[in-house]
Structure formats: C-alpha cells, structure tokens
C-alpha positions in Angstrom: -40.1 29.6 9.3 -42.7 31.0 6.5 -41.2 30.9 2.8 -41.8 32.5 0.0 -43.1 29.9 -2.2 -45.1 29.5 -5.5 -46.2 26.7 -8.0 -45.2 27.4 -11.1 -46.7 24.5 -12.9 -47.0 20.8 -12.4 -47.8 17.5 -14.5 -48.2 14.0 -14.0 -47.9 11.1 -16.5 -49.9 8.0 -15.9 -48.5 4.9 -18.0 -50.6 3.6 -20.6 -51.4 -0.1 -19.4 -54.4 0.3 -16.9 -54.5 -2.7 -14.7 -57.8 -3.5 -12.9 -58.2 -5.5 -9.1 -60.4 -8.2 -10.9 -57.5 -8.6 -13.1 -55.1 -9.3 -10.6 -57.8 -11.6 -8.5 -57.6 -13.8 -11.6 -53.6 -13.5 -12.3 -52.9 -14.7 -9.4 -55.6 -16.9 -8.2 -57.9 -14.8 -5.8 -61.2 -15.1 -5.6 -63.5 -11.9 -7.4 -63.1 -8.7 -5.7 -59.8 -10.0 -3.5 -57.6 -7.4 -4.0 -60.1 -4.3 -4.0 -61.3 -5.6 -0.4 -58.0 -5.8 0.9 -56.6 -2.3 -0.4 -59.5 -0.2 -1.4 -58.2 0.1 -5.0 -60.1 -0.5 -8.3 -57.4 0.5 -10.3 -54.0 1.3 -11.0 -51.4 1.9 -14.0 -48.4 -0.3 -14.3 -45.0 0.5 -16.3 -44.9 -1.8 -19.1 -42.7 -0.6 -21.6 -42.0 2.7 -20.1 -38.9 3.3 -17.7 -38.6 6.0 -14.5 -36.8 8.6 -16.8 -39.0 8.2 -19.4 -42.1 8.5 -17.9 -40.6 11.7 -15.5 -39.8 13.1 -19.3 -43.4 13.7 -19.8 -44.6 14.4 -16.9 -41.9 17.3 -16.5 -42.7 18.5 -20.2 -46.6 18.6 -18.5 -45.9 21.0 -16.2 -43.2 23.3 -18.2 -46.3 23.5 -20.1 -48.6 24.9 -18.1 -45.9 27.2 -16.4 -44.7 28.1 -20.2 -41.1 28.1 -19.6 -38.6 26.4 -21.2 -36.1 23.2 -19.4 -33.0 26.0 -20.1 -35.3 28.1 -17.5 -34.7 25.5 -14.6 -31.7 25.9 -12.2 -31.8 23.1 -11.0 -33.5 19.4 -11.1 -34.5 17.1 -8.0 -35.4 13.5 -8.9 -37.6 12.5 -5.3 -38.6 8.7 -5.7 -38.1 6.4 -3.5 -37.2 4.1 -5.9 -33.9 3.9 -8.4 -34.0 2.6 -12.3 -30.7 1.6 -11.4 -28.0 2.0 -8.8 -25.4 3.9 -10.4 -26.0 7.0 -11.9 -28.4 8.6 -9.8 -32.0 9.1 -10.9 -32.0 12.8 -11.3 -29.1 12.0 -13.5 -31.2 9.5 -15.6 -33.6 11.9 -16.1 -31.7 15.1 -17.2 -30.0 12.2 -19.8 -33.6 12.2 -21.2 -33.5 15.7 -22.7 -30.5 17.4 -24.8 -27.0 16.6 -23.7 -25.6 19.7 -24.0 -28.0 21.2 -21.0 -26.6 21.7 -17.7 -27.3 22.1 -14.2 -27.5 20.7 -10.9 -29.8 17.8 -10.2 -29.4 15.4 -7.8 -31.5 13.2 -6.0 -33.8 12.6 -2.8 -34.8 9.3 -0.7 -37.3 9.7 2.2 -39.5 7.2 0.3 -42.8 7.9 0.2 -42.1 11.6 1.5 -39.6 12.5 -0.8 -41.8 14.6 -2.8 -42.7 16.5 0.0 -38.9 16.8 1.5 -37.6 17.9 -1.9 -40.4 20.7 -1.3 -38.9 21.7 1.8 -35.6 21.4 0.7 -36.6 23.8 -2.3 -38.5 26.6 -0.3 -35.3 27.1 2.1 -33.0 26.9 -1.6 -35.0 29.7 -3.1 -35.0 31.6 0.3 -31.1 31.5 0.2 -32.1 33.6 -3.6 -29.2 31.4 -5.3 -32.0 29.4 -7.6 -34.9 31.0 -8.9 -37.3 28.3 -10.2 -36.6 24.8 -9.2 -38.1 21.7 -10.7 -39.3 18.6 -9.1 -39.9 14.9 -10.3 -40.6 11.9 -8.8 -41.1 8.9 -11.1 -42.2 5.1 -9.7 -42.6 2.2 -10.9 -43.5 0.3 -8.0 -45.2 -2.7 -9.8 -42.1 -4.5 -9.9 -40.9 -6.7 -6.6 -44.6 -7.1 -5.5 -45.2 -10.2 -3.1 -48.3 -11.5 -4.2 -48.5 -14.1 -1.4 -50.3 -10.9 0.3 -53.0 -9.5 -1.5 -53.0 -6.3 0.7 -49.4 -5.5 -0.5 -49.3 -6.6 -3.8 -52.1 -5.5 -4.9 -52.0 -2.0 -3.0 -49.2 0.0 -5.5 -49.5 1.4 -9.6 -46.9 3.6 -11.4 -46.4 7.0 -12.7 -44.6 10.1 -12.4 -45.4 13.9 -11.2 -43.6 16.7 -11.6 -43.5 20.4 -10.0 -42.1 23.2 -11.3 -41.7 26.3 -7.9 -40.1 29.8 -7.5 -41.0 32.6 -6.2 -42.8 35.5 -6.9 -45.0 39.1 -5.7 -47.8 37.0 -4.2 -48.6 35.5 -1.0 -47.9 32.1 -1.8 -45.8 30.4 0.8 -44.6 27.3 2.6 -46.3 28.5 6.6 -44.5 25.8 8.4 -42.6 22.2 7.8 -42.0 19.2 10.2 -40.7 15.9 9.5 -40.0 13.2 12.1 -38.3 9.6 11.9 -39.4 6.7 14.2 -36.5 4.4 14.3 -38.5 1.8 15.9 -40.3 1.3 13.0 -37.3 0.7 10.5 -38.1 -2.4 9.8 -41.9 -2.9 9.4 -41.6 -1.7 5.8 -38.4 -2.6 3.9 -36.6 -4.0 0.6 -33.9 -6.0 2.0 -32.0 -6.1 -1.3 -30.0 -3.8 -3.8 -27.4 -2.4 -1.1 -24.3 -3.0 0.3 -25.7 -5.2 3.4 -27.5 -7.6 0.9 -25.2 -7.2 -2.4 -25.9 -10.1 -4.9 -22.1 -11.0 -4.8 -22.7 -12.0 -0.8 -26.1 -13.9 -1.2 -25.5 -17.5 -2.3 -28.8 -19.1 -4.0 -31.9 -17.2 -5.5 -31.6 -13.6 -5.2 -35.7 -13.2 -5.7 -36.3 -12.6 -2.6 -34.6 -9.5 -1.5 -36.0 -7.7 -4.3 -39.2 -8.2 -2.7 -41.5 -5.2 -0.7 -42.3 -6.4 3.0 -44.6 -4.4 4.9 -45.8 -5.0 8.5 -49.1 -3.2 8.0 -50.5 -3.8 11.8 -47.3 -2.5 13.5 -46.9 0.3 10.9 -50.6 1.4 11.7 -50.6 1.2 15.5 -47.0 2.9 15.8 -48.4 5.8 13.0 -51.6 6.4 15.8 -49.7 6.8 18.4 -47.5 9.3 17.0 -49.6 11.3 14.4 -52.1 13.5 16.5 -48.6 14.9 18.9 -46.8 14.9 15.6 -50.0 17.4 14.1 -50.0 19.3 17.2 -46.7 20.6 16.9 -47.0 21.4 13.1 -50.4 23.5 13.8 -47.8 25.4 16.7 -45.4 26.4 14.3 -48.0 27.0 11.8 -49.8 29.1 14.5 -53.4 27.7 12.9 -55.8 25.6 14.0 -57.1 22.7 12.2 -60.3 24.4 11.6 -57.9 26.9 9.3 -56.9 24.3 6.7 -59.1 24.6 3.4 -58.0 21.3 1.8 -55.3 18.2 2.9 -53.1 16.6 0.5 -52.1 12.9 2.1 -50.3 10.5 0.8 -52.3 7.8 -0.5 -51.2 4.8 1.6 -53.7 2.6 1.9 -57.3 2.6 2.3 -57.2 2.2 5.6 -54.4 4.9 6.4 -57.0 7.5 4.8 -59.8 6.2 6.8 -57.9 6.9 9.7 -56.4 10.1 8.9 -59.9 11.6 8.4 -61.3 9.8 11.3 -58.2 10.6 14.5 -58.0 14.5 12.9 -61.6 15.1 12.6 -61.2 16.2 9.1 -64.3 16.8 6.7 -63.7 13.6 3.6 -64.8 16.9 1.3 -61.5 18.5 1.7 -59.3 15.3 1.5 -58.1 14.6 -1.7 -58.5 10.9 -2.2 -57.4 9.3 -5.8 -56.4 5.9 -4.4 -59.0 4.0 -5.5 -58.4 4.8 -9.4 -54.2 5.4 -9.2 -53.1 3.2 -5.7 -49.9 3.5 -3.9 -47.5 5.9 -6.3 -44.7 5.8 -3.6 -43.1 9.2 -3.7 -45.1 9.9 -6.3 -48.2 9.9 -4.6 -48.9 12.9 -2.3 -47.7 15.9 -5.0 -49.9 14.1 -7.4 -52.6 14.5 -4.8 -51.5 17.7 -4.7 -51.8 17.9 -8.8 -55.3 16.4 -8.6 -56.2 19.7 -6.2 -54.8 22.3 -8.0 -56.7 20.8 -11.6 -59.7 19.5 -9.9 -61.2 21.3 -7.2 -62.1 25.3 -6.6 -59.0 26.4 -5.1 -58.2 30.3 -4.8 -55.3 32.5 -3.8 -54.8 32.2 0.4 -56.2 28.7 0.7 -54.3 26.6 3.2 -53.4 23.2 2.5 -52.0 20.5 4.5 -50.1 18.2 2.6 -49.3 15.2 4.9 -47.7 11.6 4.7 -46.0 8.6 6.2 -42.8 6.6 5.1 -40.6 3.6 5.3 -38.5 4.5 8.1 -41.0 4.9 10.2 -40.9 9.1 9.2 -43.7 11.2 9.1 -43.3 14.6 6.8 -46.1 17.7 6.8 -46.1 21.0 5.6 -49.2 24.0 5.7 -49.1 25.9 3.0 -51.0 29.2 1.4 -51.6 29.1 -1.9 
C-alpha cells in the first residue's frame, strides 16, 4: 500500500567519548588490530556519562532544528531501541521526562531490535494515513556498550552508542513509503539473545552471579547462513509489491550489522557499494539506532533529489527481517 510520507527533519547525537579498536585490543588483551579484523570497525562512541534519554534529547532537538518546529508541534513520540534505560517506565516515557513536564502527548514505545527504527516508520506512515496525527517523531537511543562479552572479539568489539531521531508527516509532494515487508524467522530466536532482564530470568529466581544474563550472545554463523537463505525470496517479494526492479533503487540504507553482513548484502543483491551507505567502520553496531542513522548519513551526505528511491533494509534478533522502498 503506497503512503503519503515525508521527512520533516532528522538528527543524530553521537556521545562524546570516541573509543578506538586498538584501544580495545589493549583493554582487554588482543593482539594489535584484533578487533578491527574481526568486525570491520575502526571506531565507535561509547556512553560514558550520558544516559538513553539524554542523549535522544539532543538528537531530537537536532532534527526539530532542521525541520524548525517546535516539541509542542509533535503529536506524538515513538522511542524505537531495542534496548531499555530501565524496565519500568517505558523508554519513550524517559524521554518525554527529558523536556518540560507540563507537555503532553502520546509516546510509547517499539521493540523489533535492530529494526525498530524502521517498524516505528511503518507504523507511522499507516498513523498519518488514518489523518489522526500530523507530524510524528521518532527516536531511538542505544547504548549498547554495556553487557559486551569480551571473550569474543567479533561481538564485543562490533557495537558503539548514540541516538537518531526523525521527525515525518505529510505534505503536497511525492514523498512516500512505496511498499513495507517484515518477516520473523522463529528458528532463529535464539542465535542472538540477552537471556536476562525479564520475567523468565528475573534476578529474584537466579541464585549466584547474575553477570551473566546481562550478557549479548550472538551465533554469528547460524544467523548468517539462515539470513542467505531467506533474504533474496524475502527481496523478491518486497520488489512485487513495490512493482520495481532492483535496477530502480537510487540508494540502500542497511543496517549496519557487521562487516561481513554488508559484504554480503552488496554481493547476493548485486548492488553497486556506491549507493550503499556504509558508516560502520567509523560508528559500529548502533542497534536500532543504526539503519535511520544510515538513513541520516544519506540525506546530509550524498546528492539526493526529490523521486529518488531508497531501500532501507535490515536484520534483527528474532531472526526478523524488515524493508521498506521509499521515494523521496
């Protein structure tokens, strides 16, 4: 179903502690260039002082910025991490906190993990279709350098922090959302997990050290070969409903997931690396965070125009896989 569907504005916030892979290679041991080999990132920003809310605070007041409006101009606020700062309020919650207490409006939060950005874009498009909201803002704020197992360099030296956020509506151009698909992969569930901070693994119910169910757990080999045997099906369908070819798409907004999952994006779809907006190697793994700050990096970076299509595109814990084609 094509939506009316326009970016207002958008920021980011990066925190201000840059953290390079040599670093890591000597905090925990590794021999020089360790941790760049294994993920294919140089650098990345780590949270030190700054929490979620705070840093989605600035990266929100970024984007009502450039879209000059004012935060009593919103309708309504969805917080898309796939992390919480804690379990109870929710995040979007946390975040609203941030700015006066006497404003007011719905926000509320979404989990698809790394696809939440994406999903709360979905989710928004078919809101301002129904014509009850009018612009809609977006956040997604990680700090993902916390529960890192270091005993794998791939993992824990793969993720930074930071925050995006997205500020849409509609309005008299052609700007739209073309087509959406998002599929979950149960079989994957658990090849990428956090076994802690629920109801199944409450702290009250664990006797001895909690550590380790705080702790990310990937299974990057099955992750991989289930993600190539569904992706190029999954693609196929989205073109369908898009009723493009691939040859159509201008530029393609992934999720930056690894290295390796770029690599073999570009390489299974046949893309050109010019139109692929890459930024792991200087940010790493942002979670949620990542793809619509790929998205960011496009629309500040590169010569877009009015009618481009883009193909934002990503993977998450679960296993899911989320796209979307849009015309700018």
């Amino acid at each position: 179903m094509i939506r009316n569907f326009k970016l207002l504005g958008h920021g980011i916030y990066l925190p201000k502690h840059v953290v390079s892979s040599l670093s890591l290679d000597q905090k925990n041991g590794l021999a020089s260039g360790t941790v760049e080999a294994r993920t294919g990132v140089q650098q990345r920003y780590y949270a030190r002082h700054e929490t979620a809310s705070e840093m989605a605070k600035q990266a929100i007041l970024a984007a009502l910025h450039q879209a000059d409006v004012a935060l009593a101009d919103i309708d309504c606020l969805i917080a898309a991490s796939g992390t919480m700062e804690q379990a109870i309020p929710c995040n979007a919650a946390k975040v609203l906190a941030q700015f006066t207490p006497s404003l007011s409006f719905p926000a509320f939060d979404i989990n698809m993990t790394c696809l939440s950005g994406l999903m709360a874009m979905d989710l928004a498009a078919n809101m301002l279709q129904g014509g009850q909201y009018k612009r809609i803002l977006i956040v997604s704020s990680e700090v993902a350098s916390v529960g890192l197992d270091w005993t794998n360099p791939a993992i824990g030296g793969l993720f930074g922090d930071g925050a995006v956020a997205l500020i849409v509506g509609v309005d008299d151009s052609e700007a739209r959302v073309d087509a959406s698909l998002f599929r979950t992969y149960p079989q994957g569930v658990a090849h990428c997990e956090i076994q802690g901070g629920g109801s199944l693994n409450h702290p009250s119910n664990i006797a001895g050290d909690y550590a380790p169910y705080g702790m990310f757990r990937m299974n990057g080999k099955e992750l991989y070969r289930l993600t190539a045997k569904v992706i190029m099906p999954f693609c196929t369908e989205l073109l369908a409903k898009a009723r493009i070819t691939m040859d159509a798409i201008d530029w393609v907004v992934p999720h930056q997931a690894s290295g390796l999952a770029l690599q073999h994006l570009v390489r299974q779809l046949g893309l050109c690396p010019t139109k692929v907006i890459n930024m792991l190697q200087q940010r790493g793994n942002q979670i949620a965070v990542s793809l619509p700050a790929a998205l960011h990096e496009l629309l500040t970076t590169k010569p877009v125009k009015p009618g481009d299509k883009v193909l934002l595109i990503g993977t998450s814990a679960g296993l899911s896989l989320g796209a979307m084609v849009m015309t700018l």
